[in-house]
C-alpha positions in Angstrom: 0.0 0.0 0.0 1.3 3.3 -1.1 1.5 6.6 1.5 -0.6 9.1 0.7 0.7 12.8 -0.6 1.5 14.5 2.6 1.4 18.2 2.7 3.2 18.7 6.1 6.9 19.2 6.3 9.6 19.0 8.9 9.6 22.3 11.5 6.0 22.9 10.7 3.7 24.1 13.7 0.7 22.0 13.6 -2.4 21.6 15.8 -3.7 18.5 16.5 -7.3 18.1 15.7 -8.1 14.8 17.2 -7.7 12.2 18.9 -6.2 12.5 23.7 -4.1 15.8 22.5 -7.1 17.4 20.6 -6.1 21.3 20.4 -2.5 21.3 21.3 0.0 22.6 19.2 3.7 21.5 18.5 6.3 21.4 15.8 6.9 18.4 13.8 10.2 16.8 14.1 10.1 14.1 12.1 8.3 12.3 9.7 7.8 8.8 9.3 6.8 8.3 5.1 5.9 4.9 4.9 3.1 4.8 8.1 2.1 8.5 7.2 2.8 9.5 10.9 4.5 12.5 11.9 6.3 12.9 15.3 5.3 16.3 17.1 6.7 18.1 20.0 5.5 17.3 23.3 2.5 15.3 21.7 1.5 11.9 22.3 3.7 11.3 24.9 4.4 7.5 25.8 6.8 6.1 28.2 9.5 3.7 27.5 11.9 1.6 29.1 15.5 1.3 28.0 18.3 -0.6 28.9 21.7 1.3 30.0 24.1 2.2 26.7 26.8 4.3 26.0 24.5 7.1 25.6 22.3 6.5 28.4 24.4 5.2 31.6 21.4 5.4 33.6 18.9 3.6 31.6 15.3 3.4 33.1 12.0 4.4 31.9 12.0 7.5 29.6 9.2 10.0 28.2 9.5 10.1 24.3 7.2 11.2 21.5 5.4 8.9 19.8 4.1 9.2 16.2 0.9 10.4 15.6 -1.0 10.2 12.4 -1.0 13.1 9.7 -4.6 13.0 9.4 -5.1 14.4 13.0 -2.9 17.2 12.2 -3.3 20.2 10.7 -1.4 23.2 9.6 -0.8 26.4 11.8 -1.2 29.8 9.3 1.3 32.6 10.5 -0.9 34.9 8.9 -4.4 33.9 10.1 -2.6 32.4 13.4 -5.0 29.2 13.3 -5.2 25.6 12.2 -6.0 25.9 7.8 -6.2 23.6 5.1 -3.2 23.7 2.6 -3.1 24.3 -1.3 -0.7 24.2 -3.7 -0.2 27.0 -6.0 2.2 28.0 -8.9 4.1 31.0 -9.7 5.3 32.7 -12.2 8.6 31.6 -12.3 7.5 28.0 -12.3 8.4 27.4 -8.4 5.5 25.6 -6.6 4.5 26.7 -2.9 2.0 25.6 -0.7 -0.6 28.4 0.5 -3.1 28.8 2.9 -7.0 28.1 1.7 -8.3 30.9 4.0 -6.1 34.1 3.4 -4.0 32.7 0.3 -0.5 33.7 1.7 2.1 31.3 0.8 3.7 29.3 4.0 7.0 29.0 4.6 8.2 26.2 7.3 9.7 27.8 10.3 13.1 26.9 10.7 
């Protein structure tokens, strides 16, 4: 089964729209392609328990994110400073950008 198109990228703030975190917002971080999930900042936290590494001395049971799906997400407008749909519009120099369906401004991902 193929992914579907995603229209959220890496650094974007999103709101999530359903689901135990319904109306939080948070950056994504990353994104997994192949479940369609996205992994957003201090949403859906689960706990987990890892054994002592190099990294870790300690070891013990950790808070991490865990992915969410994209389809409880949407897109936080700088402009209109709420969750909006996204489009996909072309300029005139051939360069495609994704835009806002409420106020039409382009959206650049926050870096």
């Amino acid at each position: 089964m193929q992914a579907a198109k995603n229209k959220l990228k890496l650094n974007d703030q999103v709101e999530v729209i359903a689901g135990k975190d319904k109306g939080r917002v948070g950056k994504i971080i990353q994104i997994v392609t192949d479940s369609n999930r996205a992994k957003v900042e201090k949403i859906n936290m689960a706990k987990r328990h890892v054994k002592p590494d190099m990294q870790n001395q300690q070891g013990g049971i950790i808070d991490m994110e865990a992915p969410i799906h994209m389809s409880n997400l949407m897109l936080i407008c700088a402009k209109c400073a709420r969750a909006v749909r996204v489009g996909n519009k072309i300029l005139e120099d051939g360069s495609k950008v994704r835009t806002c369906k409420r106020c039409g401004e382009a959206i650049e991902p926050k870096r």
